[in-house]
DOGUMI-681984 format. One record per residue (C-alpha): residue number from 1; residue in one letter; chain; x, y, z. Coordinates in steps of 0.5 Angstrom, whole numbers. Layout:
NUM,A,A,X,Y,Z
...
END
This chain:
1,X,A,105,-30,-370
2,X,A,102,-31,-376
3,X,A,107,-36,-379
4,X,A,106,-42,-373
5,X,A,99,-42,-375
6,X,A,100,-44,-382
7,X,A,101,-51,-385
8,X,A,105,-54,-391
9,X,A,100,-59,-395
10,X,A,106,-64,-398
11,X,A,101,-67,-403
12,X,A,100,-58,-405
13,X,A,105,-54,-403
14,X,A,101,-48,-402
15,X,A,100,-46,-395
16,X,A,93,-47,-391
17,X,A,91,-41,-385
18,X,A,90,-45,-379
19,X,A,85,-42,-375
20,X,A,87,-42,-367
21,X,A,86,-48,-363
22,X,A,86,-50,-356
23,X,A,88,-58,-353
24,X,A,83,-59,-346
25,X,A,85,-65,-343
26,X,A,80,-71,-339
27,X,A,81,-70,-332
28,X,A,84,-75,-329
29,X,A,79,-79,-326
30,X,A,76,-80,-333
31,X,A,83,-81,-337
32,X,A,83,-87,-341
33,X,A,85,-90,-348
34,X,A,81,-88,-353
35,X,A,81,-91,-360
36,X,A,79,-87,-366
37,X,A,77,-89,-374
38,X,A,80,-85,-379
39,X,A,79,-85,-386
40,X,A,81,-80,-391
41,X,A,82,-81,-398
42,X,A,89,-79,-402
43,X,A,90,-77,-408
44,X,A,95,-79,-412
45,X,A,99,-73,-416
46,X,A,100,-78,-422
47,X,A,93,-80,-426
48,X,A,95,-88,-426
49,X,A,90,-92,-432
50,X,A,90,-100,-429
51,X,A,89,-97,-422
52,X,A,84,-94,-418
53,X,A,86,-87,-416
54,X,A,83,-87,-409
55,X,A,85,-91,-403
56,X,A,81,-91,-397
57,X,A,87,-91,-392
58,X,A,84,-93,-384
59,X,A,88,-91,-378
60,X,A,88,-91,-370
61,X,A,90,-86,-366
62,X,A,91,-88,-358
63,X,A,92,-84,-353
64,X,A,95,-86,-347
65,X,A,93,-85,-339
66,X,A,100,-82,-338
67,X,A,98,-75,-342
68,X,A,102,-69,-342
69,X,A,99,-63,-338
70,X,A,95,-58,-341
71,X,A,97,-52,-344
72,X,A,97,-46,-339
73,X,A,92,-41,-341
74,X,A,92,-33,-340
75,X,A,91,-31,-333
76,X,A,93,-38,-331
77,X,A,99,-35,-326
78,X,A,104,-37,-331
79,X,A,108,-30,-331
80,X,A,110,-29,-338
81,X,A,119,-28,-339
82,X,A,118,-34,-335
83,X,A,120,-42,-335
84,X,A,114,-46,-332
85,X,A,116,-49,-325
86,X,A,115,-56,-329
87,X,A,122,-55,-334
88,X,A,126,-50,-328
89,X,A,125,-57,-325
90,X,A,128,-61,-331
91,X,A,134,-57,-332
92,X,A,136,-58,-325
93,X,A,135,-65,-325
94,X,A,139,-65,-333
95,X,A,144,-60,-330
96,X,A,145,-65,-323
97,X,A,147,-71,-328
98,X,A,151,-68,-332
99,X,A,155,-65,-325
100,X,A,158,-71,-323
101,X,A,162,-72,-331
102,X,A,164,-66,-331
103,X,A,167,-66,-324
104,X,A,171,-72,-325
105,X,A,173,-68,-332
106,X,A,176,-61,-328
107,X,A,179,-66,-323
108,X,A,182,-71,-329
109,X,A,186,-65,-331
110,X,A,193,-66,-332
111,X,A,195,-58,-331
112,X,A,192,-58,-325
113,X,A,195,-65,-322
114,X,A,201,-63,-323
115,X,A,200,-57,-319
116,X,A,197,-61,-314
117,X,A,203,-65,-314
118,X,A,208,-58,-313
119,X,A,203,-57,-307
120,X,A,205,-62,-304
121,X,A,212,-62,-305
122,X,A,212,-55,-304
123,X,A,210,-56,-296
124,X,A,213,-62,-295
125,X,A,219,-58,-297
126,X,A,217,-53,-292
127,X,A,215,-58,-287
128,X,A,222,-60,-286
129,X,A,225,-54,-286
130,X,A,221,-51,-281
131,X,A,223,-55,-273
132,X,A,216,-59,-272
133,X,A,212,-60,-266
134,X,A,216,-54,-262
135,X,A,213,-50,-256
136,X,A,210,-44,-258
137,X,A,215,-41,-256
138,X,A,220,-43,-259
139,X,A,217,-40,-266
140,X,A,216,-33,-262
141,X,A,224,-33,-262
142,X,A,225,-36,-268
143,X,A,221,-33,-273
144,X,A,220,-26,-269
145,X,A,215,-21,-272
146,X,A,220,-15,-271
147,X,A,226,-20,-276
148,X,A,221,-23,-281
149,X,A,224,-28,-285
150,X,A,224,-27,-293
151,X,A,221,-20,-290
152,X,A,214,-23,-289
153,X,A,214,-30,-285
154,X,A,213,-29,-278
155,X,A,211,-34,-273
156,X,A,204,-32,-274
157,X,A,204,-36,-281
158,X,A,206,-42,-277
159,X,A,202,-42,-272
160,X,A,196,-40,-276
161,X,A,196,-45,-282
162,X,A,199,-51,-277
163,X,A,206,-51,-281
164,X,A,209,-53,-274
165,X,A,206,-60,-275
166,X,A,205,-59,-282
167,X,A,205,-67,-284
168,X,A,198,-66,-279
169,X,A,195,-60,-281
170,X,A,188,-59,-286
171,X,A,193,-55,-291
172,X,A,197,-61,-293
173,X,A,191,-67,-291
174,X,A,186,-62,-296
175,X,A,192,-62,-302
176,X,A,193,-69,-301
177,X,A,185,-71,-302
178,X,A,184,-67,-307
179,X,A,191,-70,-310
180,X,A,188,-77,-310
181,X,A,181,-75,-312
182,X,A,185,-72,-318
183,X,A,189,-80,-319
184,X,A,182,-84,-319
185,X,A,179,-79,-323
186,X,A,184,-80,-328
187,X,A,184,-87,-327
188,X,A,176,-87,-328
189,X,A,176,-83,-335
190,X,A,183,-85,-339
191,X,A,187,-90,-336
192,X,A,181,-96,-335
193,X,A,177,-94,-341
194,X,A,185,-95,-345
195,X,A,186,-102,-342
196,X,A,178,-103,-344
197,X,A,180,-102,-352
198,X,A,186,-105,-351
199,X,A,183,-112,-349
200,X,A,178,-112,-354
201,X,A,179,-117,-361
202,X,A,179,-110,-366
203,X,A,179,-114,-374
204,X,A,181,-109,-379
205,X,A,177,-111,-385
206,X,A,180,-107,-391
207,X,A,187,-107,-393
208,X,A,187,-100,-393
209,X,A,186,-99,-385
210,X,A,192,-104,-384
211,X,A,197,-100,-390
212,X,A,195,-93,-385
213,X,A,199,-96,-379
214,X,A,205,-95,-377
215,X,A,208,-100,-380
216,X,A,205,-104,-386
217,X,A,208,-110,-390
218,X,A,205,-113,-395
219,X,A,208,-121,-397
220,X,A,207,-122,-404
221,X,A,206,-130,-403
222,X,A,205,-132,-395
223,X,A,200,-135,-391
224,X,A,195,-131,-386
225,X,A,196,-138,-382
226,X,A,203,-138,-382
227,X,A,204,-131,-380
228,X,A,200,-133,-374
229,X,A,205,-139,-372
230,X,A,211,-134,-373
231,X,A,208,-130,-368
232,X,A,205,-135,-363
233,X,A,213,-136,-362
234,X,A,215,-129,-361
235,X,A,210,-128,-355
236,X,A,205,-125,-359
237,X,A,197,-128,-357
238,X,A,194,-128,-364
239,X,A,187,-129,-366
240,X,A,184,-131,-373
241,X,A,177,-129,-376
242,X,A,176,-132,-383
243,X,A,182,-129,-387
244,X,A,184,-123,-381
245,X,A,188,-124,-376
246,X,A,189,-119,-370
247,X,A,196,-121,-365
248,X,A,198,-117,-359
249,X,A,202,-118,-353
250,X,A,205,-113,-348
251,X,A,198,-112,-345
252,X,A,200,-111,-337
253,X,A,204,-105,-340
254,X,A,197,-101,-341
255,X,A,195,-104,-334
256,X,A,202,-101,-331
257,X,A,199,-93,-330
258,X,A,193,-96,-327
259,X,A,197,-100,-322
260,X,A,202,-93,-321
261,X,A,196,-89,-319
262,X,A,193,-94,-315
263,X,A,202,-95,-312
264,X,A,202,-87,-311
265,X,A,194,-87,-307
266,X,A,197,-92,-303
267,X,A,202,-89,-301
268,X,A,198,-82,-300
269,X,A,194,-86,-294
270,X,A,199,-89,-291
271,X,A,203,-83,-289
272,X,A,197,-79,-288
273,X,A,195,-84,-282
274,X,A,202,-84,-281
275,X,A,201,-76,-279
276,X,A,195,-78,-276
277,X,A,194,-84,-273
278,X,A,202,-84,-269
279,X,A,205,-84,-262
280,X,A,211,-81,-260
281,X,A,215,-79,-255
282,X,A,222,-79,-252
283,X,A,225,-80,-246
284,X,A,233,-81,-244
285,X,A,234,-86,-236
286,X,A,240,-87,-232
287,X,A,243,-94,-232
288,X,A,238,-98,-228
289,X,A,232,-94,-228
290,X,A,225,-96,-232
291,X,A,218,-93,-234
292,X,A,212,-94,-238
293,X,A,211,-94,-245
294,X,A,204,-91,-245
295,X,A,208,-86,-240
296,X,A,212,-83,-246
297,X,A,207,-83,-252
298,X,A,204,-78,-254
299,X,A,198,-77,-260
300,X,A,200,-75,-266
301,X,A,194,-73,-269
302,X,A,185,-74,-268
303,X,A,187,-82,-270
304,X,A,191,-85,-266
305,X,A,189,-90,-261
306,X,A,193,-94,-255
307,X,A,192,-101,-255
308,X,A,194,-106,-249
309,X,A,201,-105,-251
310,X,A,203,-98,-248
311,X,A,203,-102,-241
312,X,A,209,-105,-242
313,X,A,214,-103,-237
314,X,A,221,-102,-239
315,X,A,227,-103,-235
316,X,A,235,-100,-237
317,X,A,239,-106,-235
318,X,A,247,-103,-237
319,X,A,248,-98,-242
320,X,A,255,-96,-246
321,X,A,259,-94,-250
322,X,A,264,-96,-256
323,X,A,269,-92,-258
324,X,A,274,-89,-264
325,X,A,282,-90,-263
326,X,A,283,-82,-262
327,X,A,276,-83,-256
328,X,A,271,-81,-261
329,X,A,265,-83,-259
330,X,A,263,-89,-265
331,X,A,257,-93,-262
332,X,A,252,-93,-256
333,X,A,248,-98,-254
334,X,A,243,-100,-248
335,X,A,240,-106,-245
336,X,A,233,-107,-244
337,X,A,228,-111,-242
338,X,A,221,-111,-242
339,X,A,216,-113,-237
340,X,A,208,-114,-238
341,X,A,203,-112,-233
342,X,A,204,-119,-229
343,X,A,212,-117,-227
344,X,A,214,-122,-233
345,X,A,219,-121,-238
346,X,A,216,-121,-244
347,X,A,222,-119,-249
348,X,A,230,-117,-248
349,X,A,235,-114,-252
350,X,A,241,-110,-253
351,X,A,240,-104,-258
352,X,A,244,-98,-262
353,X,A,243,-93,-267
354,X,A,240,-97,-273
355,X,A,238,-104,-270
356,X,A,231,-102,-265
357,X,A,226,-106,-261
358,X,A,220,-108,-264
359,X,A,214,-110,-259
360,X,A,208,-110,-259
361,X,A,206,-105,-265
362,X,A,211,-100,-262
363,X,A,218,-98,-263
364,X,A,224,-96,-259
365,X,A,230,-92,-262
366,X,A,237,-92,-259
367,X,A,238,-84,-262
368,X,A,242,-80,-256
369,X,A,246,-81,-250
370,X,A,248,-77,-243
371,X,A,251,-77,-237
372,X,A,247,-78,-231
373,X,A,252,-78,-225
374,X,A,259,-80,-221
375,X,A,261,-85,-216
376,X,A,265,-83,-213
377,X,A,269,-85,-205
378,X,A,272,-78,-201
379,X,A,278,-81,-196
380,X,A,275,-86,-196
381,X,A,268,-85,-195
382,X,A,261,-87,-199
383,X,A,260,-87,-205
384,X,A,257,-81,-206
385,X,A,254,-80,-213
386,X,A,254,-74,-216
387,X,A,249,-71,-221
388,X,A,253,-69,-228
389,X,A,250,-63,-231
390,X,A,250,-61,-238
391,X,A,255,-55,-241
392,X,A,254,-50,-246
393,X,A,260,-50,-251
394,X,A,261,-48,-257
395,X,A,260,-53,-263
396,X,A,257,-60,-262
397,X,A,260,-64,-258
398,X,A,258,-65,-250
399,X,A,262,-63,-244
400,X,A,258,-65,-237
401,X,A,261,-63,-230
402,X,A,259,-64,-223
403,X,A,262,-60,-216
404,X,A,265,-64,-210
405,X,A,264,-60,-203
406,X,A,269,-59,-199
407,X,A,271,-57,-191
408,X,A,266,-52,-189
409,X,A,260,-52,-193
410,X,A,256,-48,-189
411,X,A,260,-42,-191
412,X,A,258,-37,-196
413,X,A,263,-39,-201
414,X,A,264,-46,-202
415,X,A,269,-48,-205
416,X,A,270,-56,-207
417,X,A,273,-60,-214
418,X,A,271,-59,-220
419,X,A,270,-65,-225
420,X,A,269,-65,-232
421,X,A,267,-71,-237
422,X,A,266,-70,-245
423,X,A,265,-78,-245
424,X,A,264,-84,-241
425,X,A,272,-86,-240
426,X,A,275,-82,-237
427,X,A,274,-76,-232
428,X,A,279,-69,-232
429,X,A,279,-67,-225
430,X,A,280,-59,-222
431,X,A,282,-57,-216
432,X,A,279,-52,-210
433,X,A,283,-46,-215
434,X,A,280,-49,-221
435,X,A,288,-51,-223
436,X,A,288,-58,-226
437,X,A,290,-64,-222
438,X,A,290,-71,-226
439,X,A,285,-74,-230
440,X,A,282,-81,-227
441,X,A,278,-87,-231
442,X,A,272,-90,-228
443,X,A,272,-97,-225
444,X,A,281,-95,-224
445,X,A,281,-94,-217
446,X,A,287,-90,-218
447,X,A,286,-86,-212
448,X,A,288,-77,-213
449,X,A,290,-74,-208
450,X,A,287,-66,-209
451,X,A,288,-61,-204
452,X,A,289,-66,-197
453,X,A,282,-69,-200
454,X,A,284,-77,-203
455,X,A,278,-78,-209
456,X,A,277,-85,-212
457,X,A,272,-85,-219
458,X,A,268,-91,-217
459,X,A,263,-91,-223
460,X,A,261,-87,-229
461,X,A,252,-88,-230
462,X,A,250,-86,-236
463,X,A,243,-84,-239
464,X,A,240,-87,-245
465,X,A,236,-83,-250
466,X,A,231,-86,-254
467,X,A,226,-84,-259
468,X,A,219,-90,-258
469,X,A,214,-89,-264
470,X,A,208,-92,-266
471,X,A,206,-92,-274
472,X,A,200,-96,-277
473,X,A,202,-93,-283
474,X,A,209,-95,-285
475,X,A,207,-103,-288
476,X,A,202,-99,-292
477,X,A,208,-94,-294
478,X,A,212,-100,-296
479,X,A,207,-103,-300
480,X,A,205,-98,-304
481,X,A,214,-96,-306
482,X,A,214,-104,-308
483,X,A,208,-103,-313
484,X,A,210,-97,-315
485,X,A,217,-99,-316
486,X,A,214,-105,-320
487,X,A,208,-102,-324
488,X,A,214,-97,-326
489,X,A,218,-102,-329
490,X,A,212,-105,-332
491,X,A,210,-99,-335
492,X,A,217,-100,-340
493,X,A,213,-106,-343
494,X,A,211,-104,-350
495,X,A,204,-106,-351
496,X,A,205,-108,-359
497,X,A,198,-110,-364
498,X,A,199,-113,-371
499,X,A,193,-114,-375
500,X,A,194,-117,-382
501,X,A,189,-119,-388
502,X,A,189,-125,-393
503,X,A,188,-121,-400
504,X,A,188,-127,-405
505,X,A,195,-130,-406
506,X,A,198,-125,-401
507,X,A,197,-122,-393
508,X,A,197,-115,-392
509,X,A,201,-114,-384
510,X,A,201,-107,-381
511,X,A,202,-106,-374
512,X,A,203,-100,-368
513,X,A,207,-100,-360
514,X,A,206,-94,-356
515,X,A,214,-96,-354
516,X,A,221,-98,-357
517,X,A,218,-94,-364
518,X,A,224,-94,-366
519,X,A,225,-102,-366
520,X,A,219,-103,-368
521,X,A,219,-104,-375
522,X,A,226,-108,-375
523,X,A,223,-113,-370
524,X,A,217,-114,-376
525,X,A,222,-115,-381
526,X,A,225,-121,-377
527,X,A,219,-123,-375
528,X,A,217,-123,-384
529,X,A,223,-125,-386
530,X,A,222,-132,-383
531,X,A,214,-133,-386
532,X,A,215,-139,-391
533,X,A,214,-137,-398
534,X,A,208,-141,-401
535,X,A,210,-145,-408
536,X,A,206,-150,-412
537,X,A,200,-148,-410
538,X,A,195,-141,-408
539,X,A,196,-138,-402
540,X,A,188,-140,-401
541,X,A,189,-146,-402
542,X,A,194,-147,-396
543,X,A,190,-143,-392
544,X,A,185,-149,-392
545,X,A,189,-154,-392
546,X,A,192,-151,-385
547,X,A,184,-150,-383
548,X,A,183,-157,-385
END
């Protein structure tokens, strides 16, 4: 401890013990400024015969109302190994600015945004591998406990990390946060800071620093002034200042990463309120039937909300079905019409697969069909319309059926004709024995004779199967595919800087892109070729005509 109590004379070297000292501060109702006189006297190393050896030196020393707290003394109730209160609270508060830099410095890290993105891929993989929006049940069956999948996955994982609507489900809205975060992070601290130096008008002053670029030139008699209308008509923006001239062009190729990440964020949020803020639901009716839109939707997630559109009432006016030469089943189609609160038709139109109904924020698919029922007329009697059933069948084609009772039907064992249809156009009937009888179209009025009983096929109904949705976020999806389809074709333009320096009679030009490298000196040496070449007179001397 003894060397803090010494002090170095600068006019003698030697060391001076200094006795222990104690500072006391003025309370506070007493502090003011006070002003001291000073005056010493300093001798000079140096005997000096024209001038005095002593000078009177003349010094005030202010001190401040705003005073530093006194020194602890012992037994103050400071414990000793401990930091007063006073710097624990200053480290806190340096640690707290420097927290949000180096957050954004964790969250601007390539490696981890590209995890981040694996992430995502990886779930939405999973996502569309895995049924969505089923009953319980339906996993307890599929992925059962006593079978795991891959030897592990159960239905327990699907239910507990939400994987049965994954698109909604905090694991995948949490990696998409963090994955926009990582985005505008990097934009904050690479991508606008990048632009910010790019836009700047940066002179090189010195030949050497241009000979160090990447490509470099020197033209033995030319004009910096020429250079700069050579360049001017290649598309180059150039700026002069006294004998330097700095030209670039290619500056929205720097602002491209900005525009994709702000593409790819878009995007992000359009499918997140997609997955969160959507109705859907599905229906199938017959043939002259109607429902209610709001009767259908369901929520899809904690942001979805109905509007006054979910009133309207839709009507099945006709469906039907095109078909291939060899029967197959090629297009369907439905007719709707759409009726406000009123009774009034607002909208009618016929839809098919890839042509749907867009209303009032709200879509309708055509995506399925059915067979709702048989009319038909029994010697002579009815019609009668009899409900079509769907059979199970091995592969995906459809097969529906229905039974026709006849004679007693009271007694134990019924016995009737059997009818099957795997379309709309035509109907293949059985008798009471199960053999086949004939096969009749709808509308033919062909009557069949089975078993003493004549039948008529009168019509055959069908049932629409539609699909409606409501998605707020598809325009914000689209938006962000067309900026990213753009920015990414704008991030292929080079950004190309080209600085040059009169040096007496000749001009130093050096130049660097962040793309086409390749290409880049040859387009420089074209671009050189076409410089006049200054005979007659200086260089110099032809710069200040041209600045004249």
């Amino acid at each position: 401890m003894e060397s803090l109590n010494m002090f170095t004379n600068p006019l003698n070297p030697r060391r001076i013990p200094l006795k222990p000292f104690q500072i006391r501060y003025l309370p506070k109702t007493t502090q003011r400024n006070l002003s001291s006189p000073i005056s010493c006297k300093l001798k000079s190393s140096q005997k000096d015969t024209t001038k005095s050896s002593t000078k009177l030196v003349s010094r005030k020393i202010l001190l401040s109302e705003n005073l530093p707290p006194p020194l602890a003394e012992e037994g103050d109730g400071v414990e000793e190994g401990k930091p007063p209160e006073n710097d624990k609270n200053g480290v806190r508060g340096l640690w707290l600015k420097r927290l949000p830099r180096r957050v954004l410095s964790v969250l601007s890290n390539l490696p981890l945004a590209i995890g981040e993105m694996a992430t995502v891929a990886t779930l939405m993989a999973l996502g569309t591998f895995i049924d969505q929006g089923e009953a319980p049940d339906f996993y307890f069956q599929k992925y059962p406990e006593d079978n795991p999948a891959l030897g592990f996955f159960t239905w327990r994982w699907v239910l507990t990390l939400g994987f049965d609507h994954m698109f909604s489900s905090p694991i995948f809205l949490g990696t998409l946060v963090l994955l926009g975060s990582s985005l505008m992070a990097c934009t904050y601290t690479t991508q606008i800071p990048l632009v910010k130096v790019a836009r700047r008008w940066n002179f090189l002053q010195s030949a050497e620093a241009i000979r160090k670029q990447e490509f470099s030139e020197t033209l033995s008699r030319a004009s910096v002034q020429d250079l700069g209308v050579i360049l001017m008509g290649s598309g180059y923006e150039v700026f002069l200042r006294g004998p330097s001239l700095y030209a670039f062009k290619g500056l929205a190729g720097r602002f491209a990463p900005i525009g994709v990440h702000l593409a790819m964020l878009l995007i992000m949020a359009g499918g997140t309120l997609s997955a969160t803020g959507s109705f859907k639901g599905s229906v199938t009716v017959p043939q002259g039937l109607n429902f209610v839109v709001g009767d259908v939707l369901g929520p899809t997630g904690f942001l979805s909300n109905a509007s006054e559109a979910f009133n309207t009432e839709v009507h099945v006016n006709r469906f039907y079905m095109d078909y291939y030469d060899s029967g197959e089943v090629s297009q369907f189609h439905t007719d709707l019409s759409l009726f406000n609160l009123g009774g009034k038709e607002v909208m009618r139109k016929t839809i098919s697969v890839n042509d749907p109904l867009r209303y009032g924020g709200f879509t309708i698919y055509q995506t399925d069909w059915s067979f709702s029922a048989l009319q038909v007329l029994k010697d002579g009697e009815g019609p009668f319309n009899l409900p079509m059933a769907p059979l199970k069948i091995n592969g995906d084609k459809k097969l529906f059926g229905t039974f026709l009772p006849v004679g007693d039907t009271d007694a134990s064992s019924v016995k009737g004709i059997s009818m099957l249809a795997r379309d709309l156009q035509s109907i293949v009937l059985y008798d009471q024995d199960g053999k086949f009888s004939g096969i009749r179209r709808p509308n033919s009025k062909l009557p069949i004779d089975i078993g003493g009983t004549k039948i008529v096929i009168i019509d055959a109904i069908g049932s629409t199967g539609l699909d409606l949705k409501t998605d707020p976020g598809v325009p914000i999806v689209y938006a962000g595919f067309g900026a990213l389809m753009l920015t990414t074709c704008i991030s292929y333009l080079s950004h190309t800087q080209v600085w040059a320096l009169q040096d007496g009679t000749a001009v130093v030009v050096g130049g660097k892109t962040n793309r086409a490298k390749a290409e880049f000196p040859e387009e420089m040496n074209r671009l050189l070729d076409c410089v006049p070449e200054i005979v007659g007179k200086s260089a110099s001397e032809h710069s200040e005509d041209h600045g004249g």
